[in-house]
SERO-4910 file (N, C-alpha, C, O; in steps of 0.05 Angstrom, whole numbers):
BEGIN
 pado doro    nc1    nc2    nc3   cac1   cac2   cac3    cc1    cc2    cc3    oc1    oc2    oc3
  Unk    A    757  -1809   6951    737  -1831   6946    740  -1840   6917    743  -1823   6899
  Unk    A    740  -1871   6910    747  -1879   6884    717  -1881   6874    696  -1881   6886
  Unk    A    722  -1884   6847    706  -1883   6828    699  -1908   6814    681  -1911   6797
  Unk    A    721  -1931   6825    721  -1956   6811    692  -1972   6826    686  -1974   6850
  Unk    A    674  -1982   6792    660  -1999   6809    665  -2021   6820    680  -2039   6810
  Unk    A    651  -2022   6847    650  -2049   6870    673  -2041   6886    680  -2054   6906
  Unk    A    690  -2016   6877    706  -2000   6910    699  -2002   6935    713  -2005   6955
  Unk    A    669  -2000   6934    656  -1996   6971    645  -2025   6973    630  -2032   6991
  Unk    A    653  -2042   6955    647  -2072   6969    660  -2084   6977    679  -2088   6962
  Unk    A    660  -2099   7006    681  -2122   7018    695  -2136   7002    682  -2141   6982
  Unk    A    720  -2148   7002    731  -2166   6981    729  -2191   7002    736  -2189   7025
  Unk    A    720  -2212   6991    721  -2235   7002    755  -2250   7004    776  -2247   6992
  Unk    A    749  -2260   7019    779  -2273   7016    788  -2294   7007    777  -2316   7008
  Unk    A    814  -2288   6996    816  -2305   6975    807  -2307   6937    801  -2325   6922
  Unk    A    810  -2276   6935    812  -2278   6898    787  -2249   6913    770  -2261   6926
  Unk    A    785  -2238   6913    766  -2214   6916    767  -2196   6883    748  -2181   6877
  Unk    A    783  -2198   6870    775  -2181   6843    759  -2211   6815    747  -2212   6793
  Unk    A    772  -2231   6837    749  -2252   6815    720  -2242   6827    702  -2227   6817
  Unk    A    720  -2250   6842    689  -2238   6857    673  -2216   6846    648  -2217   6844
  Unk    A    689  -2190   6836    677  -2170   6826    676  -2170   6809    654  -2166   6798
  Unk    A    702  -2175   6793    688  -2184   6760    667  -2203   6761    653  -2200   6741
  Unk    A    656  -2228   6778    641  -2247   6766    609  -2223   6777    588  -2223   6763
  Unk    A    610  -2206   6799    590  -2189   6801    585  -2176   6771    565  -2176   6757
  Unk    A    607  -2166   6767    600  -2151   6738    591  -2160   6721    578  -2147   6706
  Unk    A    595  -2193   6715    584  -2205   6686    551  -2214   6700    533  -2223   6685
  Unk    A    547  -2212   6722    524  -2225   6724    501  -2197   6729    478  -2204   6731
  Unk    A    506  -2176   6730    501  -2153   6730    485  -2146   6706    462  -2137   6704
  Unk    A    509  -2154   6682    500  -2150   6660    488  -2170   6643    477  -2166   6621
  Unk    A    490  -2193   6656    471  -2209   6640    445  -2198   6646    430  -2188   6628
  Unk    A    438  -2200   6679    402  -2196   6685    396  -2165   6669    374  -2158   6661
  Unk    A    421  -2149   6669    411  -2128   6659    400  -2126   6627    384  -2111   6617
  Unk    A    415  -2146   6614    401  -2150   6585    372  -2176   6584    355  -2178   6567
  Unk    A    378  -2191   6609    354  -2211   6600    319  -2188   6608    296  -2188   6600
  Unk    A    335  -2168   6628    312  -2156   6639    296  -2139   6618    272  -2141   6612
  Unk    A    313  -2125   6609    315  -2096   6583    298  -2123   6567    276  -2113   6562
  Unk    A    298  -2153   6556    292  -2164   6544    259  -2173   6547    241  -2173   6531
  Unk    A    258  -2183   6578    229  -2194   6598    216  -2166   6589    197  -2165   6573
  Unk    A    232  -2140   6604    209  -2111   6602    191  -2110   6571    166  -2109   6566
  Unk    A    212  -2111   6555    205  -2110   6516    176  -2129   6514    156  -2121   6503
  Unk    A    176  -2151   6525    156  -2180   6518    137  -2163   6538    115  -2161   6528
  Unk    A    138  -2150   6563    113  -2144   6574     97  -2123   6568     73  -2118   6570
  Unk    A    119  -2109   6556    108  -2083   6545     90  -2080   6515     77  -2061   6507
  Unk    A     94  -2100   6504     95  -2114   6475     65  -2135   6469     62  -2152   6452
  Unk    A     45  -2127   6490     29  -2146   6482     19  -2168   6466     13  -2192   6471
  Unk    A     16  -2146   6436     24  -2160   6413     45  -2180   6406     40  -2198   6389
  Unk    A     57  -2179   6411     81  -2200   6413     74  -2226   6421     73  -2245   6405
  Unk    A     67  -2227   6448     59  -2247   6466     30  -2259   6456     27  -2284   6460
  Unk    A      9  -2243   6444    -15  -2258   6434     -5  -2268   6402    -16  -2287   6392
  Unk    A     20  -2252   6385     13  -2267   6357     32  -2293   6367     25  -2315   6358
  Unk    A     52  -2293   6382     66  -2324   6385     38  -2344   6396     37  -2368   6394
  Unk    A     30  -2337   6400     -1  -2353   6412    -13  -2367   6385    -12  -2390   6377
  Unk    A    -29  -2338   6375    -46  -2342   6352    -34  -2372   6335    -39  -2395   6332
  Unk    A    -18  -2356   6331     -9  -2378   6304     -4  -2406   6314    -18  -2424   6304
  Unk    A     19  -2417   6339      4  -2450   6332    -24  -2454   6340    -32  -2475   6330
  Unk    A    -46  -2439   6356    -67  -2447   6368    -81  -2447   6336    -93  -2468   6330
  Unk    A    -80  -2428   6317    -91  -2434   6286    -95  -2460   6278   -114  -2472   6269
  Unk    A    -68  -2469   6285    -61  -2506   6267    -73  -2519   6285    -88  -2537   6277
  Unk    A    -71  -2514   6316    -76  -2535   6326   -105  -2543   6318   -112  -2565   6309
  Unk    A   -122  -2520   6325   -155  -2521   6326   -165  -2517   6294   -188  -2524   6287
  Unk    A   -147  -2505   6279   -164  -2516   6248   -151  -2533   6229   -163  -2549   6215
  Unk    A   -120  -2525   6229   -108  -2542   6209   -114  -2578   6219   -127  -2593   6204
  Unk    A   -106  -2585   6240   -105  -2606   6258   -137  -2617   6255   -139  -2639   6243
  Unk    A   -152  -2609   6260   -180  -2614   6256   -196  -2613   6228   -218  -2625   6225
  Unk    A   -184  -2599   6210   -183  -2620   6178   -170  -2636   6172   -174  -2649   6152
  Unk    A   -147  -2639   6187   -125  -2665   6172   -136  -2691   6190   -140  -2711   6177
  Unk    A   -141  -2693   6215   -152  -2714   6234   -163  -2736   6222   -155  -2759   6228
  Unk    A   -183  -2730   6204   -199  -2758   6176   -168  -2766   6167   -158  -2787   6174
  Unk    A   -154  -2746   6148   -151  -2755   6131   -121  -2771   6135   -114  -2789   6119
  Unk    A   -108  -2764   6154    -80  -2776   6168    -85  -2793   6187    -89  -2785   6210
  Unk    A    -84  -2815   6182    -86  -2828   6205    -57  -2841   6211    -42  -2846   6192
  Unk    A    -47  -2847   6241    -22  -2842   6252    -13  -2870   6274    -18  -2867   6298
  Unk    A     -3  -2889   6267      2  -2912   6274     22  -2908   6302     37  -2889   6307
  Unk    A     19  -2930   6318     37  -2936   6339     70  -2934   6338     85  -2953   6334
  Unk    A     76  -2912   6340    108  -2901   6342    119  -2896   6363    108  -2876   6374
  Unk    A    136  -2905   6374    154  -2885   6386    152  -2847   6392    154  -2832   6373
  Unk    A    146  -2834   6425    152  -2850   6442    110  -2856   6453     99  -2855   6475
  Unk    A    104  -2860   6435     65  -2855   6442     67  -2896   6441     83  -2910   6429
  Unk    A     46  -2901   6455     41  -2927   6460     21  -2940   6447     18  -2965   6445
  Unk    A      8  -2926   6439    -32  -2925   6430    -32  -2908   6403    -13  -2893   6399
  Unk    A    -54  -2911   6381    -63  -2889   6373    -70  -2868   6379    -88  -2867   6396
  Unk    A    -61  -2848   6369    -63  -2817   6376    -85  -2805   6347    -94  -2816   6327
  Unk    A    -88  -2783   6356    -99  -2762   6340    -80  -2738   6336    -66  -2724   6351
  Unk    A    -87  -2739   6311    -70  -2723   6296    -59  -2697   6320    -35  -2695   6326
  Unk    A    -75  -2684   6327    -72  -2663   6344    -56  -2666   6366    -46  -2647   6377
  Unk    A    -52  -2685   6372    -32  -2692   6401     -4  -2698   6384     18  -2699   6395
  Unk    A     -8  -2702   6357     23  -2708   6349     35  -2692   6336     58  -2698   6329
  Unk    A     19  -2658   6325     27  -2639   6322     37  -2618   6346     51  -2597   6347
  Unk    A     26  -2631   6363     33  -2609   6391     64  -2597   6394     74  -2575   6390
  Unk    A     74  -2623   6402    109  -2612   6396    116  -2598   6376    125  -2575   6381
  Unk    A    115  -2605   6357    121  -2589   6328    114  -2562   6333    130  -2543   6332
  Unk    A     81  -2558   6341     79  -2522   6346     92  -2522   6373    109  -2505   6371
  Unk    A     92  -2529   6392    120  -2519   6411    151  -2510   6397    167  -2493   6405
  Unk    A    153  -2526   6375    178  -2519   6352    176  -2496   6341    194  -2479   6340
  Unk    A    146  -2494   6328    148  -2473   6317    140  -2444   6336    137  -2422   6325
  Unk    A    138  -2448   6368    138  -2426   6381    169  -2409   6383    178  -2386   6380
  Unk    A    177  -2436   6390    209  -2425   6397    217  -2417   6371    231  -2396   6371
  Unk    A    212  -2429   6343    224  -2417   6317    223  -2397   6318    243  -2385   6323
  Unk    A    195  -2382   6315    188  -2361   6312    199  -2343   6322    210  -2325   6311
  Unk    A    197  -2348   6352    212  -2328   6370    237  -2323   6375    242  -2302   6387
  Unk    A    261  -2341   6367    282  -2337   6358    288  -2318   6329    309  -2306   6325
  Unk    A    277  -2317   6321    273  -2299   6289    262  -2280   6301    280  -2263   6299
  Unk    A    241  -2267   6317    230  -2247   6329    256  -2233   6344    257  -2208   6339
  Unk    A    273  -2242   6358    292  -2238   6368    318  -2227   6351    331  -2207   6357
  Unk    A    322  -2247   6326    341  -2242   6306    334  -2214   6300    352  -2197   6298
  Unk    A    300  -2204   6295    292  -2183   6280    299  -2163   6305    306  -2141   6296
  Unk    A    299  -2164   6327    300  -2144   6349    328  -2138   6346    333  -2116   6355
  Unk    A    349  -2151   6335    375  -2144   6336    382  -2132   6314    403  -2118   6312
  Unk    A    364  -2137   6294    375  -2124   6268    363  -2091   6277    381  -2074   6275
  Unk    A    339  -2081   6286    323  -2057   6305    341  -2044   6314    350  -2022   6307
  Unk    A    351  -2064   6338    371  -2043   6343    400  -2039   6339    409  -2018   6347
  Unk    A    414  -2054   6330    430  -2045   6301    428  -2016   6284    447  -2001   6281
  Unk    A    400  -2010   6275    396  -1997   6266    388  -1964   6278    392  -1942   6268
  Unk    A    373  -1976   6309    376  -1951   6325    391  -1950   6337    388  -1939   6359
  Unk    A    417  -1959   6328    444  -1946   6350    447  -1959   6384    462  -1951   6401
  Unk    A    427  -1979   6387    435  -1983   6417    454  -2009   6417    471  -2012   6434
  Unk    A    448  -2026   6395    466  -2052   6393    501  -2050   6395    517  -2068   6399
  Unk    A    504  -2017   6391    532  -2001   6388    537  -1995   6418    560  -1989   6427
  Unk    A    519  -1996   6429    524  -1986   6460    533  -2015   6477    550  -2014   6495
  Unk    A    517  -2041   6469    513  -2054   6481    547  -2083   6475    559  -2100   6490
  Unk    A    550  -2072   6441    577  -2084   6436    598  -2073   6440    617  -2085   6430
  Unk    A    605  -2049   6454    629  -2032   6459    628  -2030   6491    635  -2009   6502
  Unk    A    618  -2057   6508    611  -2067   6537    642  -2075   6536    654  -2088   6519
  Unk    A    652  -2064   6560    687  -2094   6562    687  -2113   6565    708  -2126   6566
  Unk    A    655  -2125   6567    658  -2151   6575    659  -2165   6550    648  -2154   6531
  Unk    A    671  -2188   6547    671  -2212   6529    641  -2209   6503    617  -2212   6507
  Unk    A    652  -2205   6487    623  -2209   6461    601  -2229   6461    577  -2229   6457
  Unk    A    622  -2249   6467    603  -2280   6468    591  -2280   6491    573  -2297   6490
  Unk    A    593  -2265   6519    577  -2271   6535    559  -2253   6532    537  -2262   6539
  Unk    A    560  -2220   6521    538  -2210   6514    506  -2229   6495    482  -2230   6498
  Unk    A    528  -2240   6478    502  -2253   6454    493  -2272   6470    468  -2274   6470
  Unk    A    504  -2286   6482    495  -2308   6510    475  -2300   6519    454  -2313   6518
  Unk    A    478  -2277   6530    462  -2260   6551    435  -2259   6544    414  -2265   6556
  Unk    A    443  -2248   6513    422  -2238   6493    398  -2265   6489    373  -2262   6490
  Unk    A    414  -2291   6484    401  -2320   6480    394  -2326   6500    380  -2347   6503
  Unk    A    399  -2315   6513    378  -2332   6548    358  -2314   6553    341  -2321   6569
  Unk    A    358  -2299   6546    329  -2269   6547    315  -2285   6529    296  -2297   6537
  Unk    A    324  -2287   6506    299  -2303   6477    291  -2325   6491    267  -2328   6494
  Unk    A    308  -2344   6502    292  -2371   6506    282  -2363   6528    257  -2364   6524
  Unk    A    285  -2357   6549    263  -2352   6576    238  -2340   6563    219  -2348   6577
  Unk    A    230  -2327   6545    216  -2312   6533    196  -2331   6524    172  -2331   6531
  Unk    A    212  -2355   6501    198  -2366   6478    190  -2393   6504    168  -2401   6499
  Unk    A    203  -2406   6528    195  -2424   6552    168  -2414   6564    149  -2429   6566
  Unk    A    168  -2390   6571    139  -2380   6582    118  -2382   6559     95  -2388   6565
  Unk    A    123  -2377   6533     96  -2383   6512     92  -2404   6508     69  -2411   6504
  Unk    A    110  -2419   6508    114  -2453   6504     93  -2462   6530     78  -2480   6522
  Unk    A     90  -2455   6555     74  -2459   6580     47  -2456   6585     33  -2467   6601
  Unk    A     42  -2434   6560     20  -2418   6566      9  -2436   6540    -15  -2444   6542
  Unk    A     21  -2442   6523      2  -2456   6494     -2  -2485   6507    -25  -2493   6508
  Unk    A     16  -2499   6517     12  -2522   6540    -19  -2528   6555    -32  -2548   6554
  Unk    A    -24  -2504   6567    -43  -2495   6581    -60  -2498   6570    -76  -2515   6579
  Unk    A    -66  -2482   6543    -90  -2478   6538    -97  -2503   6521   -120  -2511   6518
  Unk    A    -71  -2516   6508    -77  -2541   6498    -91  -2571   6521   -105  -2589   6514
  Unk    A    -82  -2566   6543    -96  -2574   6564   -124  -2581   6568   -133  -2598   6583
  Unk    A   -139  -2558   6548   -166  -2551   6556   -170  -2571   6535   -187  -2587   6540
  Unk    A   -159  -2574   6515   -168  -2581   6486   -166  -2613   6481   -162  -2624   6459
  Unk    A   -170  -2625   6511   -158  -2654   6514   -136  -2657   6512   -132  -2679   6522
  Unk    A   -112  -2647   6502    -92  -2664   6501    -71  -2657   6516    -58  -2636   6518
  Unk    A    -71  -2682   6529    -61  -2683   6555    -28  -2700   6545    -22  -2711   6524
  Unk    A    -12  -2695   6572     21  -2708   6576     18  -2720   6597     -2  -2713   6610
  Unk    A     35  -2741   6610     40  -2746   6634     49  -2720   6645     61  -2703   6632
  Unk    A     40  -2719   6670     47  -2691   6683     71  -2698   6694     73  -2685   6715
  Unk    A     95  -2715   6690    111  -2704   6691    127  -2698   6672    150  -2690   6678
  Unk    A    118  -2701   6641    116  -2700   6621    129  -2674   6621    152  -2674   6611
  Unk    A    118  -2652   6630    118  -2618   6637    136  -2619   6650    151  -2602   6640
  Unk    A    150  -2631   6671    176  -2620   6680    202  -2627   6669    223  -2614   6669
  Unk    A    197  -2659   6654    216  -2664   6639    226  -2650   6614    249  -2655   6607
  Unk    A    213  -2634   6600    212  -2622   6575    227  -2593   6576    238  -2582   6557
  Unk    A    223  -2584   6607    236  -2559   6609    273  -2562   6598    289  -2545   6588
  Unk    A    275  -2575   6603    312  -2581   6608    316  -2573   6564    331  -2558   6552
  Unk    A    288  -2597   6553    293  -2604   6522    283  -2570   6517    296  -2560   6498
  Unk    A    267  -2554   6526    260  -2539   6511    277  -2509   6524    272  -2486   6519
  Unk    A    297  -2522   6541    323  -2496   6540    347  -2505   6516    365  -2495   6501
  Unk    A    338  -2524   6520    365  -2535   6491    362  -2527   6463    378  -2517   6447
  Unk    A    323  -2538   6460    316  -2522   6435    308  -2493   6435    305  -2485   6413
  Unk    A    306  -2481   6449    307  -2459   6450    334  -2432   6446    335  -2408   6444
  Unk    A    353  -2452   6446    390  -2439   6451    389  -2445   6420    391  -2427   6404
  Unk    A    384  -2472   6412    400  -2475   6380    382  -2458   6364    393  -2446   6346
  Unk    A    350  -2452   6368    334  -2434   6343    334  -2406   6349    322  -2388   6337
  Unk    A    354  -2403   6379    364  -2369   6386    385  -2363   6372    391  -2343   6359
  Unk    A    401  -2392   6378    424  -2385   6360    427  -2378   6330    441  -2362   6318
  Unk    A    406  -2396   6321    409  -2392   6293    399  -2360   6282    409  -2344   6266
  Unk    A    374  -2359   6299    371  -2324   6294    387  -2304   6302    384  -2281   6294
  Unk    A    408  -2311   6321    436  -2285   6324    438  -2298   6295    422  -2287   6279
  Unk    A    455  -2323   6282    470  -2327   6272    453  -2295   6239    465  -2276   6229
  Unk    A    428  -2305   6234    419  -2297   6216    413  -2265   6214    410  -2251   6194
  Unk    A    414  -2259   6242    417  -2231   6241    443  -2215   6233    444  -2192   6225
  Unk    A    464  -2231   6237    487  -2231   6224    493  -2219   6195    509  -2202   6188
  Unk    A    480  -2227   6185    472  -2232   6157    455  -2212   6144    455  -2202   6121
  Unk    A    437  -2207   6168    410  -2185   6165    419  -2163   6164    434  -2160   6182
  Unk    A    415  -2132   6141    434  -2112   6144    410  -2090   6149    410  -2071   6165
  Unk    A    388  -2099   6133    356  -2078   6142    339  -2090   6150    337  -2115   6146
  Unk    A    322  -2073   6163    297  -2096   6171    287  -2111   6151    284  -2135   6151
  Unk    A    277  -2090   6125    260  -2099   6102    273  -2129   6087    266  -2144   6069
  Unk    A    293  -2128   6105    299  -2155   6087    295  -2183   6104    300  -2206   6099
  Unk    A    281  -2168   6128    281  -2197   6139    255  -2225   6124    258  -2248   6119
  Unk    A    234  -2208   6121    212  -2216   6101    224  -2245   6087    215  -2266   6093
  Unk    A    244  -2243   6068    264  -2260   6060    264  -2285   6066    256  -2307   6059
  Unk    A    282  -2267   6091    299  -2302   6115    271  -2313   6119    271  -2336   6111
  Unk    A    251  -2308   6127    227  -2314   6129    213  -2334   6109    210  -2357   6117
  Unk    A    206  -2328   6086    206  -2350   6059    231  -2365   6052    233  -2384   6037
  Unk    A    252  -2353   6065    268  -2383   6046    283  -2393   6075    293  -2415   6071
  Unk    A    286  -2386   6099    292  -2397   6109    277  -2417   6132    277  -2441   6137
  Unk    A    267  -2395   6143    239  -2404   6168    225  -2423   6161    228  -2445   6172
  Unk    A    204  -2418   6138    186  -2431   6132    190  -2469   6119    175  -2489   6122
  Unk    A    216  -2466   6104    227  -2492   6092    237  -2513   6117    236  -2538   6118
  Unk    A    247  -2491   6139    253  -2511   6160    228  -2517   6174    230  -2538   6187
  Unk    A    207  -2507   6176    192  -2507   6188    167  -2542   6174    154  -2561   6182
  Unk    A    173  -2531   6156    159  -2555   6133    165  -2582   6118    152  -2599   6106
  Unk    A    205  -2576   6128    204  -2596   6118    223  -2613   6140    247  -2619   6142
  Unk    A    201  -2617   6156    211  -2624   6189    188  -2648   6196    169  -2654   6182
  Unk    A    195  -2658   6218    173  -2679   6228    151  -2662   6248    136  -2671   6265
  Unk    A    154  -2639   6240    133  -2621   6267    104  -2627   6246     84  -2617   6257
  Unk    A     98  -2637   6226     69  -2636   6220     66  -2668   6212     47  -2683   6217
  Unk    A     86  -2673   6201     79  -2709   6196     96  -2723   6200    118  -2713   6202
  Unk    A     93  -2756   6204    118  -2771   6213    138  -2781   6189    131  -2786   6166
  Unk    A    158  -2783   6197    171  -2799   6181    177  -2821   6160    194  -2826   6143
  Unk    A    157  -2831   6169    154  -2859   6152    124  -2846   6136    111  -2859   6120
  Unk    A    119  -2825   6143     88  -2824   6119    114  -2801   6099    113  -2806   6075
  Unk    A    128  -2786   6105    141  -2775   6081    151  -2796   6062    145  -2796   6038
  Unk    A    169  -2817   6077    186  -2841   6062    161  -2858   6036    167  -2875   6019
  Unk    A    146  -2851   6041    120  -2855   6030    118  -2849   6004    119  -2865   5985
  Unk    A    115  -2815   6004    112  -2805   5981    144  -2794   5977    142  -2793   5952
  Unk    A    170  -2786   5982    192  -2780   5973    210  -2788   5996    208  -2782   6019
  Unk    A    228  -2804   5985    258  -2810   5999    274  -2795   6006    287  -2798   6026
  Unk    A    277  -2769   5984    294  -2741   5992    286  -2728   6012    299  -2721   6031
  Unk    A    256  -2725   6005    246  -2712   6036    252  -2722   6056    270  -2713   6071
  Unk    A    241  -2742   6059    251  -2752   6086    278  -2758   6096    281  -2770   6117
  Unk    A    297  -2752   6084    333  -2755   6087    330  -2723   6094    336  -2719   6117
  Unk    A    322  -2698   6078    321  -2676   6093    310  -2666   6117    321  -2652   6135
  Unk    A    291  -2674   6114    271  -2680   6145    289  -2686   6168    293  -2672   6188
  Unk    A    300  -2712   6162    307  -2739   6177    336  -2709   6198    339  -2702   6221
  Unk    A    348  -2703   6175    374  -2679   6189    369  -2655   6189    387  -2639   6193
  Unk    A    348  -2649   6185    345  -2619   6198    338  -2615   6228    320  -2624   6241
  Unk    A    358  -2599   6235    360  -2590   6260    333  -2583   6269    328  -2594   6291
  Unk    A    314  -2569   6261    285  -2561   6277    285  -2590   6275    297  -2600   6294
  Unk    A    277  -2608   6259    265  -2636   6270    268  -2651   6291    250  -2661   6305
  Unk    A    293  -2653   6291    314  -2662   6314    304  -2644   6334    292  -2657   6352
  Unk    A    305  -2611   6339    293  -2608   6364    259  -2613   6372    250  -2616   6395
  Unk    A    246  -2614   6349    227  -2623   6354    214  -2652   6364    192  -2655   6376
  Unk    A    230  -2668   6355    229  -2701   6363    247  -2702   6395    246  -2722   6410
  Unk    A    268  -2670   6406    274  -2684   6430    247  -2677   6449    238  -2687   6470
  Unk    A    240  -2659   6437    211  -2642   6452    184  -2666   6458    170  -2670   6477
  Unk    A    185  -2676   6435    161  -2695   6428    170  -2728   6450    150  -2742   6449
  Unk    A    186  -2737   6463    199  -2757   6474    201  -2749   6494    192  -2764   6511
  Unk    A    214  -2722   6508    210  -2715   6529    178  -2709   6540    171  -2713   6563
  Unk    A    165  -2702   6526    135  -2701   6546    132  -2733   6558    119  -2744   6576
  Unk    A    144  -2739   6543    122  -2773   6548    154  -2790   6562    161  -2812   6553
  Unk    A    170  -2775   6584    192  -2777   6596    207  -2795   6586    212  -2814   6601
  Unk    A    219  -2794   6555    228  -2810   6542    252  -2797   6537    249  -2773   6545
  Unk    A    277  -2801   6527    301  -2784   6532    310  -2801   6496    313  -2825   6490
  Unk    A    310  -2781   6481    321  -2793   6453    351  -2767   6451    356  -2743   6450
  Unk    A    364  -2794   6451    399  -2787   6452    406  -2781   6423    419  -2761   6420
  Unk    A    399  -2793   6403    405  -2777   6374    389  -2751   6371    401  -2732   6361
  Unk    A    369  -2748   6376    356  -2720   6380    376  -2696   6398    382  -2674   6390
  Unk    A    384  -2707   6426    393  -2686   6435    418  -2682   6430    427  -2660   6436
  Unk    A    436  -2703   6418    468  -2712   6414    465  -2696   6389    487  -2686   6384
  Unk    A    437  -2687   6362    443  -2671   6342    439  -2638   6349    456  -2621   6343
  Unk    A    414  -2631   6365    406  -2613   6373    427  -2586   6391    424  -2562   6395
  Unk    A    447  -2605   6398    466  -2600   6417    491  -2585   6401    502  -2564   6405
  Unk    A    496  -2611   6378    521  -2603   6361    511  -2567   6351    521  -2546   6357
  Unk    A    488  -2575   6333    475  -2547   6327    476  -2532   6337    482  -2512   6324
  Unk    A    470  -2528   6365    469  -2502   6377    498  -2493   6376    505  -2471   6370
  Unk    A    521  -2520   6384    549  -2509   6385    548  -2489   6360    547  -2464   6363
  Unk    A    550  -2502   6333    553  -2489   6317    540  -2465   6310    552  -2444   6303
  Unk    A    515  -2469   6311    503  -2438   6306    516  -2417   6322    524  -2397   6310
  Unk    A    519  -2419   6347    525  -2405   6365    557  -2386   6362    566  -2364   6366
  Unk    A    567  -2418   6349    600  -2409   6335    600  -2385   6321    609  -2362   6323
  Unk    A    580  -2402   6299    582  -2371   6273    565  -2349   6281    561  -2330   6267
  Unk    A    554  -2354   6307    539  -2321   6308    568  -2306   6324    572  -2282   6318
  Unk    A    586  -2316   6340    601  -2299   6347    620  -2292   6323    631  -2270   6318
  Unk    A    621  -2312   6312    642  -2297   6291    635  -2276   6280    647  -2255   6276
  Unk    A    605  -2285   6272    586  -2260   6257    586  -2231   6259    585  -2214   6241
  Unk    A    586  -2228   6287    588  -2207   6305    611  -2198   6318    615  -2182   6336
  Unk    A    630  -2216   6300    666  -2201   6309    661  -2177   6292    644  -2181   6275
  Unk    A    675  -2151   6293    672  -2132   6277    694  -2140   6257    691  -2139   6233
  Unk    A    719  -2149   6270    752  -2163   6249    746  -2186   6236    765  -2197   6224
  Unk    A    719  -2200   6234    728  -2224   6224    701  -2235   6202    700  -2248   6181
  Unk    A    678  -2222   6220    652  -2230   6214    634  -2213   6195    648  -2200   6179
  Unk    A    605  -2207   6191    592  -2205   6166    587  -2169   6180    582  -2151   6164
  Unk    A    588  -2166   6201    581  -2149   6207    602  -2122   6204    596  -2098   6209
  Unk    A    625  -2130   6196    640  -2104   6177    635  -2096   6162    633  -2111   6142
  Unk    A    631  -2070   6159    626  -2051   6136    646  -2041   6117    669  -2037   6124
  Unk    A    636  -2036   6092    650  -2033   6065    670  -1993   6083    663  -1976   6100
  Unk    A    694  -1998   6067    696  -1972   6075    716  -1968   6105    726  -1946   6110
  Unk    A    719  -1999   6127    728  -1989   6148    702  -1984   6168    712  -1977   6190
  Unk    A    683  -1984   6170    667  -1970   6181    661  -1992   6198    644  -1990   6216
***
């Protein structure tokens, strides 16, 4: 009796060892997105602070700025809005931010507890592991994204309902480029204590100096630089494809930038995570 797995399974005909290898990679994907779903259920905390924090902005930051911003007929809104309906996307941005960095930090964890060593010494392909790894984060950061939806629901502010099915497609896209960028940064990450860091100088600057809290033309206002940084930062761009798709609007420079990004982030996290090439070699051979 052999020992090879998928021995006692039928070979289909016509390529039967493609068949078992493609069993094998899909084996191991559900088996990392699962190990990933289990972590988020088990993790309570997890699942209420991605909550907390945009429901914070929405219901207090949003509700002192409301007087004092007022927000003209733009693109893709037809009418005057309130402030609060035009931050919404943005904290959908900053759900998935977050949780892509939550993710980055789970890799630096286990890195450190020795399982990330188990999981990169797999025969299968590296890049489809970290793949694997990025479709666990975004299914993750899509279900909180649903649930803040919801409760924003209660809070009047409403989408075309089909608003909600259109958005799923934009918020697997933004969800891949701010996964990606957290492999890419975990890359980089060598202890936990240092993630604190990436946090102040990286998270937060993209986070702020983006169109997820004000528009465009009110930055161009008070600084021109800002708004040229704004205008190309990648969170913005995914946040303006987010903000267009509720209101079943399809903005092609949003997803034509959002897209390139993810290529790239995605690039340098595999390189990142080559042991021959990337950040993750150690001094010494090791």
């Amino acid at each position: 009796m052999t020992n090879k797995p998928g021995a006692d399974l039928p070979l289909p005909k016509g390529g039967g060892a493609s068949s078992i290898n493609i069993l094998h990679y899909w084996r191991a994907m559900w088996g990392i997105i699962g190990r990933e779903l289990w972590r988020f259920v088990t993790q309570r905390e997890r699942f209420i602070s991605a909550l907390v924090r945009p429901l914070v902005w929405l219901f207090i930051f949003a509700a002192g700025f409301r007087a004092a911003l007022g927000l003209a007929i733009t693109p893709p809104y037809e009418t005057y809005i309130l402030y609060e309906v035009y931050i919404t996307p943005g904290l959908i941005g900053m759900i998935q931010l977050f949780n892509g960095m939550q993710s980055s930090l789970s890799m630096v964890y286990d890195r450190e507890m020795g399982s990330m060593r188990i999981l990169m010494v797999c025969p299968l392909p590296r890049w489809f592991l970290l793949l694997s790894k990025l479709l666990a984060g975004t299914g993750v950061s899509i279900l909180q994204v649903y649930v803040f939806l919801g409760i924003a629901w209660f809070y009047d502010i409403h989408a075309p309902w089909q608003g909600y099915l259109w958005v799923l497609p934009t918020l697997m896209l933004s969800g891949l480029m701010l996964g990606a960028l957290g492999l890419l940064l975990s890359s980089f990450i060598k202890q936990l204590e240092n993630f604190a860091g990436v946090m102040n100088f990286v998270i937060f600057p993209m986070f702020f100096m983006s169109t997820a809290l004000y528009p465009l033309w009110k930055m161009q206002e008070s600084s021109v630089l800002l708004s040229k940084l704004a205008q190309y930062n990648p969170f913005s761009q995914a946040v303006e494809l987010i903000r267009f798709a509720l209101y079943g609007q399809f903005n092609e420079q949003a997803f034509i930038f959002t897209l390139v990004a993810f290529l790239v982030f995605m690039a340098a996290a595999i390189i990142g995570y080559n042991p021959s090439k990337g950040m993750m070699v150690r001094k010494g051979g090791g």
